[in-house]
C-alpha positions in Angstrom: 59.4 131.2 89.5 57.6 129.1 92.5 58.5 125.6 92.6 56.0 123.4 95.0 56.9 121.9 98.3 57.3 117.3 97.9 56.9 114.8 100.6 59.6 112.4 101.0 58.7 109.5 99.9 59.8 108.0 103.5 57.6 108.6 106.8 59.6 110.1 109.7 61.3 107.6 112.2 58.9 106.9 115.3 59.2 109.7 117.9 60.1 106.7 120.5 63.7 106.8 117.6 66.4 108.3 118.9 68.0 110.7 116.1 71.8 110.7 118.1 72.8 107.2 116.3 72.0 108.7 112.7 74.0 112.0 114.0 76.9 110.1 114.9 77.4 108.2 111.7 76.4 111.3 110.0 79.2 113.1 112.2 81.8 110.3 112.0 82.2 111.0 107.9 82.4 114.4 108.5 85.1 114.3 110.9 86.8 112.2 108.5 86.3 114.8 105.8 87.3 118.1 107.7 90.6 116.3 109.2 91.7 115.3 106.2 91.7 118.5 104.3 94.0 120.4 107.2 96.0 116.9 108.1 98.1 117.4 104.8 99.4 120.7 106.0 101.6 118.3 108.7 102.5 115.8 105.6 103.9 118.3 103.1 107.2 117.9 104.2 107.2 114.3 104.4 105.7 114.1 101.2 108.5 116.2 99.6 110.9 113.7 101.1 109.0 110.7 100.0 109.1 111.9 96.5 112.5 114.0 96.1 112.0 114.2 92.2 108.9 116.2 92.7 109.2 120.2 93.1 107.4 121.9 95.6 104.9 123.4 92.8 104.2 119.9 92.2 103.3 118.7 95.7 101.1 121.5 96.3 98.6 120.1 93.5 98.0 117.5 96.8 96.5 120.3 98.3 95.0 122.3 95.2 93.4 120.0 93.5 91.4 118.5 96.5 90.5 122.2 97.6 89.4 123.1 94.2 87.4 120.0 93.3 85.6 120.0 96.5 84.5 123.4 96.0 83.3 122.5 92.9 81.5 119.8 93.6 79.9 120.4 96.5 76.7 122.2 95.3 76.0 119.6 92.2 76.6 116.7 95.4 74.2 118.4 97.3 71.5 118.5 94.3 72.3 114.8 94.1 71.8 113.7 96.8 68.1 115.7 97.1 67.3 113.8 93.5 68.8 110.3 94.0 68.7 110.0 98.5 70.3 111.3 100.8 71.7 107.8 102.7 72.1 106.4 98.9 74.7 109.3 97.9 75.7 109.4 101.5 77.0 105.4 101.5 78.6 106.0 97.8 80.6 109.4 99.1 82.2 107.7 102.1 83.1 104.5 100.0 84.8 106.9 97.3 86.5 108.7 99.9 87.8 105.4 101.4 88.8 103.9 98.6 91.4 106.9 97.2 92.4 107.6 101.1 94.1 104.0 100.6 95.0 104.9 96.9 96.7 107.5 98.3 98.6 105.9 100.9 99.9 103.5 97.9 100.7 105.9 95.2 103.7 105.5 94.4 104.1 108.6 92.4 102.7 112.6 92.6 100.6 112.6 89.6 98.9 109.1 91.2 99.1 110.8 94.9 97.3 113.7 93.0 94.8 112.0 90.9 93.4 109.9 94.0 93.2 113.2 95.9 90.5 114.1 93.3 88.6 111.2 93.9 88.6 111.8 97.3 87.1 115.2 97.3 84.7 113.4 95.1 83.6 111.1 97.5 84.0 114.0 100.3 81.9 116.8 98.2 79.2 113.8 98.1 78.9 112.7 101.7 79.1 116.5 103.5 75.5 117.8 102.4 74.0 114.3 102.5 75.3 114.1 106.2 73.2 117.5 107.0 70.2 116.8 105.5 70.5 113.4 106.9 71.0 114.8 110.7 68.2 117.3 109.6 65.8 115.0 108.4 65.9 112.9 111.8 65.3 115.5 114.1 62.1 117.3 115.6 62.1 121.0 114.7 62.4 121.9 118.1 65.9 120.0 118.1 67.7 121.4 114.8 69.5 124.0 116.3 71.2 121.7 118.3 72.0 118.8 116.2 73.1 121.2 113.7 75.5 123.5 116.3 76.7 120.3 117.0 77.5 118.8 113.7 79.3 122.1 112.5 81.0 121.8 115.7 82.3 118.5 114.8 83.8 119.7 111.6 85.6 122.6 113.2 87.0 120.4 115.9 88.6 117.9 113.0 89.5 120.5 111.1 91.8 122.2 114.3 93.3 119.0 115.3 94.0 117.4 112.0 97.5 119.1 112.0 98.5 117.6 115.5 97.2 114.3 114.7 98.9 114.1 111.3 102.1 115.2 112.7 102.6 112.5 114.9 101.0 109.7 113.3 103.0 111.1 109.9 106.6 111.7 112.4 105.9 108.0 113.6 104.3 105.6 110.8 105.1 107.8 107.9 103.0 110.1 105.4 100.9 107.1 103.8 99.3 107.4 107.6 97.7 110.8 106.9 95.3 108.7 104.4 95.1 105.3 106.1 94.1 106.7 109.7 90.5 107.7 107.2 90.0 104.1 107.1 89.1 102.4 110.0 86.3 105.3 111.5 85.1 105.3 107.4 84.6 101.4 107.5 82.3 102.5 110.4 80.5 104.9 109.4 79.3 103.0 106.3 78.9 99.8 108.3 76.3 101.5 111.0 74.8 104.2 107.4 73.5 100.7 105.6 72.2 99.2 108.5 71.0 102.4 110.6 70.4 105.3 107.6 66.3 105.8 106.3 66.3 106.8 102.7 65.1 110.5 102.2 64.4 110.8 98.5 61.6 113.7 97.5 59.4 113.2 95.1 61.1 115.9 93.0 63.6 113.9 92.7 62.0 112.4 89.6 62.4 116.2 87.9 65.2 116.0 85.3 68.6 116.5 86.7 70.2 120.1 85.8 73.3 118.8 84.1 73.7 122.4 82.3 74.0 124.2 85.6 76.3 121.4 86.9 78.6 122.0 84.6 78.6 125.9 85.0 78.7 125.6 87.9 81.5 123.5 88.4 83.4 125.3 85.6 82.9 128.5 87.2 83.3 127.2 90.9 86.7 125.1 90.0 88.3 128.3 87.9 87.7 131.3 90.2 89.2 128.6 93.3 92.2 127.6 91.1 93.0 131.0 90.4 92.9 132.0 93.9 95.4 128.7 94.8 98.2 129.0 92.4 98.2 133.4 92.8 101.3 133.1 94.7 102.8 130.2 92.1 105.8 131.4 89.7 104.8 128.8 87.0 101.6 131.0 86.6 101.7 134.0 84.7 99.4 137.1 85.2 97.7 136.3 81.8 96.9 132.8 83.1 95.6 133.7 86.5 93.1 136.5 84.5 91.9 134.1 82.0 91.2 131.6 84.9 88.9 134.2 87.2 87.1 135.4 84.1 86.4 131.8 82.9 85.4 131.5 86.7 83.8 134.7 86.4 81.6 133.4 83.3 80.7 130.3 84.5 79.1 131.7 87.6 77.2 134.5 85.7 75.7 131.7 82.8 74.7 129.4 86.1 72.8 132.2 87.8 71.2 133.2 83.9 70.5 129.7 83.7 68.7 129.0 86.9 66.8 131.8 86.6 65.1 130.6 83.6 65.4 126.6 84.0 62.1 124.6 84.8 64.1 122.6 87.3 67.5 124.3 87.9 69.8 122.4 90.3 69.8 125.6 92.7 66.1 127.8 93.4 67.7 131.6 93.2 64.3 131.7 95.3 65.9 130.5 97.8 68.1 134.0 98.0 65.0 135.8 98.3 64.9 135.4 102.2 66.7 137.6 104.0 67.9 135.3 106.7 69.5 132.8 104.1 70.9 135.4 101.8 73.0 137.7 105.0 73.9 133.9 106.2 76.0 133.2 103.2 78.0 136.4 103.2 78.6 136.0 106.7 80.1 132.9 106.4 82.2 133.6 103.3 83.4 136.3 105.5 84.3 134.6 108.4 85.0 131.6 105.9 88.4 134.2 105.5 88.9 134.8 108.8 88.9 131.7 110.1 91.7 130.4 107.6 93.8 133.3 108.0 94.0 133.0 111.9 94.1 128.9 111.3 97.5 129.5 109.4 98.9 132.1 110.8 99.2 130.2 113.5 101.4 127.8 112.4 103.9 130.5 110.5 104.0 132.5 114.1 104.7 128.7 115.5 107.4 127.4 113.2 109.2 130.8 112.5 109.5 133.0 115.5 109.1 130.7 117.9 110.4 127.5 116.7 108.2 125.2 117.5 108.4 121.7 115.6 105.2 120.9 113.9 104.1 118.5 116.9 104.8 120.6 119.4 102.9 123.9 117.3 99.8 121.4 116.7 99.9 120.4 120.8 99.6 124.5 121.3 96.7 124.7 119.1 94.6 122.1 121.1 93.2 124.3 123.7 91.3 126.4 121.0 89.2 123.5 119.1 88.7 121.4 122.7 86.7 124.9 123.6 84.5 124.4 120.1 82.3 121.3 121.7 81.1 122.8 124.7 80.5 126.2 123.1 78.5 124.9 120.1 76.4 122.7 122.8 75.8 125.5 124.9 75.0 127.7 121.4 72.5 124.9 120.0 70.3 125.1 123.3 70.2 129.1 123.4 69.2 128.8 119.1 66.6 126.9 120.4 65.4 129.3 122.4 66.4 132.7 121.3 67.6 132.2 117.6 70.4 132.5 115.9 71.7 135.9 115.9 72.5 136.9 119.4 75.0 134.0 119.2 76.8 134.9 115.8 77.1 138.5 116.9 78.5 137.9 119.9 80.8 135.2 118.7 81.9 137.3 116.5 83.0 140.4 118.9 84.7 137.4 120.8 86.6 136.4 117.4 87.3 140.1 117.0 88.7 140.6 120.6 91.3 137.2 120.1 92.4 138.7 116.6 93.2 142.2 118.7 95.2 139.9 121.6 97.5 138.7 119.0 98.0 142.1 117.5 98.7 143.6 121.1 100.2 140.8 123.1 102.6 138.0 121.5 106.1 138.3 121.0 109.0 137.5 119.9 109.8 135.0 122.6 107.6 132.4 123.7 106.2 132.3 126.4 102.3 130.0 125.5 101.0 130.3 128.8 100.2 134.3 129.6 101.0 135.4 125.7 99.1 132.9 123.0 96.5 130.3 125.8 93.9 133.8 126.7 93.7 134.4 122.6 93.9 131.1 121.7 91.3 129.9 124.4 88.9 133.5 123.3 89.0 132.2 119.4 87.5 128.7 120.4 84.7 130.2 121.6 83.8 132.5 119.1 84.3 129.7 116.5 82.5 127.5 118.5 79.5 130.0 118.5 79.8 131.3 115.2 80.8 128.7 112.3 77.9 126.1 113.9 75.5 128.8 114.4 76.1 130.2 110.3 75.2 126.1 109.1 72.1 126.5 111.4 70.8 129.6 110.5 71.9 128.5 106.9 69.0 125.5 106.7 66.3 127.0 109.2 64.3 128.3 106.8 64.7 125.5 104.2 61.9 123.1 103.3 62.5 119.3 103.0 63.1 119.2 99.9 66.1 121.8 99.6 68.1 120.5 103.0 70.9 119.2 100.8 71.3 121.6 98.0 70.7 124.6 100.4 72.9 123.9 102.9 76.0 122.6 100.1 75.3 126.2 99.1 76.6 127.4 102.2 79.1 124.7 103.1 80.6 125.6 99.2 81.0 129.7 100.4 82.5 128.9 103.4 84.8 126.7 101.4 85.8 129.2 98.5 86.2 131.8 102.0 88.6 129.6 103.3 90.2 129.0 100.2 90.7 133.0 99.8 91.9 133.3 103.4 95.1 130.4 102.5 96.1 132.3 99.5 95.9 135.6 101.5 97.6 134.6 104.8 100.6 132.9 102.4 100.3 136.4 100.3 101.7 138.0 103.1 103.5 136.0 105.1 104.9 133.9 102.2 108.3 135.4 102.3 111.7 133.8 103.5 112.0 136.1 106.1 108.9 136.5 109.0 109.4 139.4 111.5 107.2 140.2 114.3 105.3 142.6 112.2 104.7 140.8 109.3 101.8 139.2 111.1 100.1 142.6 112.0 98.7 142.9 108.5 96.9 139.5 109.2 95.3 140.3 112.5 94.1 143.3 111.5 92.4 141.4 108.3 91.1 139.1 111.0 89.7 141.6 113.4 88.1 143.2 110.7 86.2 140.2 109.1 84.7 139.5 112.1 83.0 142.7 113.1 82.3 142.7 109.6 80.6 139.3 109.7 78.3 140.6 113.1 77.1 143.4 110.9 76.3 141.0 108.1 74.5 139.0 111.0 72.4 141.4 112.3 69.2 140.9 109.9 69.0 137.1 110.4 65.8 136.3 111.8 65.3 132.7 113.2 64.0 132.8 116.6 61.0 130.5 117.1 58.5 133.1 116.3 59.6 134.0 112.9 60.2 129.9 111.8 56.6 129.1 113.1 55.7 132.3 111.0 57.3 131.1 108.2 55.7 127.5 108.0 52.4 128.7 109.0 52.7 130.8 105.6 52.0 130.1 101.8 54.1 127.1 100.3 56.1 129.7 98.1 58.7 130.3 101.5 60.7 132.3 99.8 58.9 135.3 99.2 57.4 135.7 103.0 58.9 138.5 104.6 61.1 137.8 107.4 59.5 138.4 111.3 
């Protein structure tokens, strides 16, 4: 199946435009958007205090249901917004997300709290792969890598502070504050979107839109991530958690028979065809894991051997994410240059080497400085040089016209990744009791996702030479072999 390469219908800004405004509207939503889906972890015992009626199984559907709808969704968002705009379905995901952020600060009970939480990974699965291929389509080639280190970079960073800035805005204004603090940067970012935003529609976005392969996709996307949430829940039976993976399981397998077949499917399975894009993805579903395991981890090793209050546990994380920025910078220039690949395998022995500090060197008694800051401070750069570098290898290959569904492919794996690494880290460490052990089992998973994600890394191919290659070749990208 070869599906022809569109113009947009929308001429590039001047090359006197400077693309850092659009990037920092796009980056502003994002932010919002990554914070918010770790702030809740500071919230959840507020929450159980602001509704005392509710059980805990209850007030984890807060969390669940925004993971597993945002999962979902992200993919058909992404094939939305390369039908209908990019700024268009950009604009309508921030509003959404803005308006259940303050429907969440008002409910006034769980199933409410719950049902505006799905709205808001609506509006959040809508705006993230718009935002890309927004910051994408501003950019000169040349540039990508660095806009697009950066913009990943962004996301990490919210998503590593969201804890510590929940925790004290929740400990001094209360748990409706996780939601309102979205509100005043979101009334921003679609302020500056109307006014600054170009409209990138394709001309293929007049092809019918795939609602078939939406809906298996979002069938088999939302099952397979519900039954990984609610593995560790006692009001789910083995049966129900089988029946949900191979409904899951089903959905996925009719979406890939469909697309292979469909005139216009919402995803091109040509797009797996290149190398480069197809080790990408597993790499990042791997370190998708990874990365969540060591994210929560942290906070168990915190809270129950060293007692730390929340606060203080999200102040000892900040040294990490601060080391994110400047890495991904310093990344984005050498992808320029060099490519991809030299970055994500070395970032990932870096990963490797802070997963085998905590195994060795914490214990018992705290002591941040000389036992947790050199692991904590090695982890920030091997995120910082990794997770960025995955988005940008992820859309260097991709014509226009597939920015926004290719890269919602890739943002969706590391999603379902992370969603696997929470269930497993609260597998094992979920029990009343933590020793100093109990966490072994974790680092060792860690270590060995990340060498496993440099091997995964080591056939990805974009250095300058092999993307001039590649749009010096035949329309049908896909098939080229990689340089």
């Amino acid at each position: 199946m070869t599906h022809a390469h569109h113009a947009s219908t929308t001429a590039a800004p001047p090359a006197t435009t400077s693309p850092w405004p659009v990037f920092w509207v796009a980056s502003v939503a994002v932010f919002l958007v990554a914070m918010d889906g770790t702030m809740l972890f500071a919230a959840f015992s507020a929450l159980h205090a602001g509704f005392p009626q509710a059980t805990a199984a209850d007030l984890s559907w807060v969390i669940n249901a925004y993971t597993v709808v945002y999962a979902a969704m992200l993919i058909p968002a992404g094939g939305l917004a390369d039908r209908h705009g990019r700024k268009s379905v950009f604009i309508v995901g921030v509003v959404l997300f803005l308006l259940a952020s303050v429907a969440c600060g008002l409910a006034g009970t769980v199933q409410w709290l719950v049902a505006a939480r799905v709205v808001q990974a609506t509006g959040a699965a809508l705006l993230t792969p718009a935002s890309l291929s927004l910051v994408l389509g501003v950019f000169p080639a040349d540039k990508r890598a660095i806009a697009v280190s950066l913009w990943g970079a962004v996301g990490g960073l919210a998503a590593a502070v969201g804890p510590s800035l929940g925790s004290f805005a929740i400990a001094a204004l209360g748990w409706q504050w996780a939601f309102y603090l979205n509100v005043p940067l979101g009334l921003f970012s679609v302020w500056r979107g109307i006014r600054l935003l170009q409209e990138s529609r394709q001309f293929s976005a007049q092809r019918p839109l795939d609602v078939v392969g939406i809906c298996l996709l979002v069938i088999g996307v939302g099952a397979l991530a519900l039954a990984v949430v609610q593995a560790d829940s006692p009001d789910w039976s083995r049966q129900a958690l089988l029946a949900s993976s191979a409904v899951g399981l089903l959905g996925l397998t009719g979406f890939i028979a469909w697309a292979r077949f469909a005139a216009a499917p919402l995803v091109d399975l040509n797009l797996f065809r290149n190398p480069t894009y197809r080790y990408v993805n597993l790499a990042t579903f791997s370190f998708g894991i990874a990365f969540a395991m060591m994210f929560f981890a942290f906070f168990f090793y915190m809270n129950a051997l060293w007692k730390y209050p929340l606060p203080l546990a999200g102040l000892a994380m900040a040294p990490g994410p601060l080391m994110v920025i400047p890495a991904a910078a310093i990344s984005g220039r050498i992808a320029s240059r060099r490519g991809h690949r030299p970055l994500l395998v070395t970032g990932c022995l870096i990963y490797a080497c802070s997963a085998l500090w905590f195994y060795l060197v914490p214990g018992v008694e705290p002591a941040y400085l000389t036992q947790w800051l050199p692991g904590m401070l090695l982890s920030g750069i091997g995120v910082g040089m990794v997770m960025p570098s995955l988005s940008g290898a992820a859309v260097s290959h991709l014509p226009t016209e597939h920015y926004a569904v290719g890269g919602a492919v890739n943002q969706a794996i590391r999603q379902i990744g992370s969603v696997i690494g929470v269930a497993l880290t609260v597998l094992i460490l979920g029990s009343a009791s933590l020793q100093r052990a109990s966490f072994d089992a974790i680092y060792l998973c860690h270590m060995g996702l990340a060498l496993l994600t440099a091997v995964m890394c080591l056939p990805v191919s974009t250095s300058p030479t092999a993307i001039r290659s590649l749009r010096t070749a035949p329309p049908d990208f896909a098939r080229q072999p990689e340089t």
